[in-house]
C-alpha positions in Angstrom: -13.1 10.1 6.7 -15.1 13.1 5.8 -12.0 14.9 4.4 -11.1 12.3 2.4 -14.0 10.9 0.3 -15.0 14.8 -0.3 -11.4 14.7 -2.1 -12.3 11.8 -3.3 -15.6 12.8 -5.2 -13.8 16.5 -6.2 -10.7 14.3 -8.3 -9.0 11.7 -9.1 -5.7 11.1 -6.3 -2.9 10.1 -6.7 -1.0 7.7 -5.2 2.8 8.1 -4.5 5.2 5.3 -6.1 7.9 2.9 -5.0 9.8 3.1 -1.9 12.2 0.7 -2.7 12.9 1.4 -6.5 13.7 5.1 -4.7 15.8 3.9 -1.8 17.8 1.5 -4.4 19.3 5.1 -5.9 21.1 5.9 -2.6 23.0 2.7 -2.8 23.2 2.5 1.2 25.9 -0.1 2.7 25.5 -2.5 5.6 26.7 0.1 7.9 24.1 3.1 6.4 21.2 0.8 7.5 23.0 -0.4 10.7 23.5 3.7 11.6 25.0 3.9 15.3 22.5 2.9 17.2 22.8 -0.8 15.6 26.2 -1.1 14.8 27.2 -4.1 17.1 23.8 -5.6 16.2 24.4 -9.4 15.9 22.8 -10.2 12.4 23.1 -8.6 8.9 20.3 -5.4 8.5 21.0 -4.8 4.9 17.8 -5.2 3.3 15.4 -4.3 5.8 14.0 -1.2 4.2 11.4 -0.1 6.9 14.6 -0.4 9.8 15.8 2.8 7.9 13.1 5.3 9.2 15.0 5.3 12.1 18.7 4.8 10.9 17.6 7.1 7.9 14.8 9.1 8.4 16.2 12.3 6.4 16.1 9.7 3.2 12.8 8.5 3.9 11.7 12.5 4.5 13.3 12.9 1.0 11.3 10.0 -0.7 7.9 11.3 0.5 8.6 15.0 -0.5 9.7 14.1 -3.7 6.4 12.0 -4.7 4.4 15.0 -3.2 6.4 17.5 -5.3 5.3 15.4 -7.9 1.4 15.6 -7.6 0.9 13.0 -4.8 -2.1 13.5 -2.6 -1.3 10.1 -0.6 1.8 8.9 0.4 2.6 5.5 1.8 4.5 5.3 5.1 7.8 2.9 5.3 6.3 0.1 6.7 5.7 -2.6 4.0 7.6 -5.3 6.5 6.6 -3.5 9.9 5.1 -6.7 11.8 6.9 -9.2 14.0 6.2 -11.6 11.4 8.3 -10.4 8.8 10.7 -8.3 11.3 11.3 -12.1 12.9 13.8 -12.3 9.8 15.9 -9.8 11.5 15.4 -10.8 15.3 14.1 -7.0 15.2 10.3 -8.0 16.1 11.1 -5.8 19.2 11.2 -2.8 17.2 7.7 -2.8 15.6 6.1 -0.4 17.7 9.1 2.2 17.1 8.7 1.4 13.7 6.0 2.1 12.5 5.5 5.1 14.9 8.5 6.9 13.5 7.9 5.9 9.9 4.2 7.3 10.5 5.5 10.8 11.9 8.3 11.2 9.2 5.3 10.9 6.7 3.0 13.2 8.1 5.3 16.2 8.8 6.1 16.1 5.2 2.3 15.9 4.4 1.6 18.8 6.7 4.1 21.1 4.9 3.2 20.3 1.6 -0.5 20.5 3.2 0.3 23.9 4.8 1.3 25.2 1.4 -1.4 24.0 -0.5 -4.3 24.2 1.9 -6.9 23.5 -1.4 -5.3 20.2 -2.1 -4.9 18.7 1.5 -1.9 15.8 1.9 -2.5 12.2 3.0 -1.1 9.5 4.8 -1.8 6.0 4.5 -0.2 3.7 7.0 1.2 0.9 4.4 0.0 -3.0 6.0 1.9 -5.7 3.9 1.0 -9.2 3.3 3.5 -10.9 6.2 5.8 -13.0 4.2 3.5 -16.3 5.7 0.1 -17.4 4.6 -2.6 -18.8 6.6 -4.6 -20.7 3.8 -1.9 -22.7 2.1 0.8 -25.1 3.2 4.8 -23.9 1.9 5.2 -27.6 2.7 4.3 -29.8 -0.8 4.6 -32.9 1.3 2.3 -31.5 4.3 -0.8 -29.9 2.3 -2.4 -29.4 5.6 0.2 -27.6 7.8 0.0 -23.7 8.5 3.3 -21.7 9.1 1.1 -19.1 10.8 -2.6 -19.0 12.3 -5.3 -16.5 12.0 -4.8 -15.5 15.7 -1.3 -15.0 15.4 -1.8 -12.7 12.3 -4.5 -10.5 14.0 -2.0 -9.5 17.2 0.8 -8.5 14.6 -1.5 -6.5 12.5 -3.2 -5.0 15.5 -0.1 -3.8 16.7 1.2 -2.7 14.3 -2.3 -0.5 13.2 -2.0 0.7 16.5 1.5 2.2 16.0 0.5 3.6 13.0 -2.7 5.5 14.3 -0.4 6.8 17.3 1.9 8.6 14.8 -0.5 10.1 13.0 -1.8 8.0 9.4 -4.8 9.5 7.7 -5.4 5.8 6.4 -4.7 2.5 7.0 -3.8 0.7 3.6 -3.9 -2.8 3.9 -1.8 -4.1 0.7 -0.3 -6.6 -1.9 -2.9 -9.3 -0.7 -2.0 -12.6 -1.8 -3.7 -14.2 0.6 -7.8 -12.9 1.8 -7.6 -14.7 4.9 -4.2 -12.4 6.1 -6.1 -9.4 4.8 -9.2 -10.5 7.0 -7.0 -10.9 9.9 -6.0 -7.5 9.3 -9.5 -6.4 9.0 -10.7 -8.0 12.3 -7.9 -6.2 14.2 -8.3 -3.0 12.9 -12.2 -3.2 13.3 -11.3 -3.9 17.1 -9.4 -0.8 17.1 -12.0 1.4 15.5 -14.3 -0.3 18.2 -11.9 0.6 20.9 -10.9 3.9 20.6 -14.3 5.3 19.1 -12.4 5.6 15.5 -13.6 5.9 12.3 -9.9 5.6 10.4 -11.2 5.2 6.4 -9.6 2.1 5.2 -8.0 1.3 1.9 -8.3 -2.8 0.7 -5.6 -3.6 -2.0 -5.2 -7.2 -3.6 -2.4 -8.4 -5.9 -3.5 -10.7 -9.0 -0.7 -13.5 -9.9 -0.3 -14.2 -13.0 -2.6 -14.7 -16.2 -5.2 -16.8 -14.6 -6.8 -13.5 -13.2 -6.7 -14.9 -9.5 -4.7 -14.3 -6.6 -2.6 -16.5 -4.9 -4.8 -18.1 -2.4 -6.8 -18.8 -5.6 -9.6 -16.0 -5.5 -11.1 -14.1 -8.9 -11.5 -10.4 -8.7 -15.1 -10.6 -7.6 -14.6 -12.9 -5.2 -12.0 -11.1 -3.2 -14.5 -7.9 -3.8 -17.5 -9.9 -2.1 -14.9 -11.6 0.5 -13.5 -8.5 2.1 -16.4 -5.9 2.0 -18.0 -7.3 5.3 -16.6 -4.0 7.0 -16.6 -0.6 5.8 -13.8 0.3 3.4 -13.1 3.4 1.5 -11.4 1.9 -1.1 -10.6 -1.5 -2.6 -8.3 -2.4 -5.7 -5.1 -3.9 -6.9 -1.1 -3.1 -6.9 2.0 -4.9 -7.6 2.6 -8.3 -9.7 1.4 -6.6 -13.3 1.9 -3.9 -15.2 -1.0 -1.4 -16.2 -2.2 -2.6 -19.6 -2.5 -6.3 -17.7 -4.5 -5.3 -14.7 -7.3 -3.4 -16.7 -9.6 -6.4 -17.3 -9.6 -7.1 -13.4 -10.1 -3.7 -12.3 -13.3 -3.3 -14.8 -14.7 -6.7 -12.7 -14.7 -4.7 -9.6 -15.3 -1.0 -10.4 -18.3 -2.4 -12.2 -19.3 -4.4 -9.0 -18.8 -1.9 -6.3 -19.8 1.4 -4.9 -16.6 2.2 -2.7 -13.3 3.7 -4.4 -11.2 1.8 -6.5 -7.2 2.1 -6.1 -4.8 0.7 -8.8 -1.5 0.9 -8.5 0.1 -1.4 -11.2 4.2 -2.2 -11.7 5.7 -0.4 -14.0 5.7 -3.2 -16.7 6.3 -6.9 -16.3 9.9 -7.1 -14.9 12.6 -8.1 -17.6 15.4 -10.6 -17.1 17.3 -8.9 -14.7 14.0 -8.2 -12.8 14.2 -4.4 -13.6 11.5 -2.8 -14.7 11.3 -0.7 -18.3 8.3 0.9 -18.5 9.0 4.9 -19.0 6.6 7.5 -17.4 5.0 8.3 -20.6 4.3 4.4 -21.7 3.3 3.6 -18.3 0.5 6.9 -17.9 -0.3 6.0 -21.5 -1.8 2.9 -20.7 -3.6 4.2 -17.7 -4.9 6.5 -19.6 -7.7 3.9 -20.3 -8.5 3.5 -17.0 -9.5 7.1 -16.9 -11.2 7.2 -20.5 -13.2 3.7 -18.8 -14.1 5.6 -15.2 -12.2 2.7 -13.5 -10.7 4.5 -10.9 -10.5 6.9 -8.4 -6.7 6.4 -6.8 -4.3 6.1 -8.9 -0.2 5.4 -8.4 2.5 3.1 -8.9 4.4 0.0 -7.5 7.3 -1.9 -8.1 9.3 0.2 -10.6 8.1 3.4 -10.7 9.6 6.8 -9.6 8.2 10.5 -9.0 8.8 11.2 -12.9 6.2 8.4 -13.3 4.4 10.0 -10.6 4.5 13.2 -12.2 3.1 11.9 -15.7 0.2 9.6 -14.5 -1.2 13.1 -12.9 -0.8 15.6 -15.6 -3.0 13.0 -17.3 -5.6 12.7 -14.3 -6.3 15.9 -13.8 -7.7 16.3 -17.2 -10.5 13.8 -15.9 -13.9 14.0 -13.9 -13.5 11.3 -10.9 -15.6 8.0 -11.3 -18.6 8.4 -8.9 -18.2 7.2 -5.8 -20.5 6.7 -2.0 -23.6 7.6 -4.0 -25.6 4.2 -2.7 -24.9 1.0 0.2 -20.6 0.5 0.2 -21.4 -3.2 -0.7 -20.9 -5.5 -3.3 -23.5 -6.2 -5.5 
């Protein structure tokens, strides 16, 4: 923890960008993510992005060195879909463990080379926790407002094993992210607290919502403040937003929280609103424009990208940081207020 929020209160860090929009370059086929070991495997594995740390793991390597190369201090391991919630869509809920293990180890060799070369800008690794594709506070039935596809129980055992997995192989952080729902992200919480409890471990933990659309909530209907206030009952180092918007949108909501809060604050916006085809536009230099007023505001002290962006983007949002002093940070009770 110690190493961290020192970096944290020397600079501005950076956050590495998309996975996907990276692995979409190599074009792989059905048999790429099948690799050997699953080529008789009974269902179709095209798709499942995290399944390639182990079919793929020089790619994945490749990914990770590249957003370092390009001024990352944190990079995100492969394992956005790594519970047996979401793997359950690929009868691969077996694999979890091996999962995120593997995609934790690829991660950190790469940040201990980069590390080893640089030893006065130390490398990161923050074990990536997504949302689970199932919700525990709403109904996906219209008809049945009152039935739950999953339960809060069910969520904690999949994100506690999955934590687990990533702590064995070696994450700096867990980054708990793309929250649509607080009451996953609180599942999440509980199970890693038991961890921390368990092993005597003091893992720093990043806290990263996603805000809809235009009415400045989340999905499960919470403001920025209120998802602040709702998931700051355990220590965090950081809390903030990623994914759904683009920079320019997400400003209003991150000045709500930064102006709230003592801890870090992490943004990691879209590269733009996606366009017809669901692409996104956004150059480097438009998208580190606009977060250029995040930094001229003292709104942040992680900064990256989602959906859409690539190491040039990377590369351009910090040139720009590093011309600014980081917004003060752990001076006072980690609390809302």
């Amino acid at each position: 923890m110690n190493k961290i929020q020192k970096a944290l209160q020397n600079r501005i860090l950076i956050l590495d960008g998309a996975m996907g929009t990276m692995l979409q370059r190599y074009k792989f086929s059905e048999e790429d993510f099948r690799g050997e070991r699953f080529k008789d495997f009974h269902k179709s594995v095209q798709g499942n992005n995290d399944l390639l740390s182990i079919t793929q793991p020089q790619a994945i390597a490749d990914i990770h060195s590249k957003y370092f190369s390009a001024g990352a201090d944190i990079v995100e391991t492969n394992t956005f879909s790594s519970t047996t919630i979401a793997m359950a869509d690929y009868d691969m809920q077996d694999l979890v463990y091996e999962l995120n293990f593997e995609s934790a180890k690829i991660a950190k060799k790469v940040a201990d080379e980069f590390t080893s070369k640089e030893p006065n800008k130390p490398r990161f690794v923050a074990g990536a926790i997504g949302p689970t594709n199932k919700t525990a506070s709403m109904s996906p039935d219209v008809n049945d407002p009152g039935f739950r596809a999953i339960s809060f129980e069910e969520l904690r055992v999949a994100y506690k094993q999955q934590a687990e997995a990533l702590i064995d192989g070696g994450v700096d952080l867990l980054l708990v992210e793309t929250i649509f729902d607080t009451l996953n992200a609180k599942a999440a919480l509980f199970a890693i607290d038991e961890i921390k409890e368990e092993r005597n471990l003091d893992i720093p933990i990043m806290i990263s919502g996603t805000i809809t659309d235009a009415s400045g909530r989340t999905l499960s209907g919470q403001t920025a403040e209120a998802f602040l206030i709702s998931i700051t009952h355990i220590p965090l180092l950081s809390v903030g937003f990623n994914c759904a918007l683009g920079a320019k949108q997400l400003t209003p909501h991150l000045e709500v929280i930064a102006n709230r809060t003592n801890l870090a604050v992490s943004a990691y916006p879209n590269a733009g609103l996606p366009n017809a085809f669901g692409e996104y536009d956004e150059s480097p230099e438009q998208m580190a424009s606009q977060i250029t007023e995040y930094l001229d505001k003292q709104l942040v002290n992680i900064i990256g990208g989602c959906c859409g962006t690539t190491p040039e983007h990377i590369k351009a949002i910090a040139e720009i940081a590093l011309k600014y002093k980081p917004r003060p940070v752990f001076n006072s009770e980690n609390a809302a207020v």
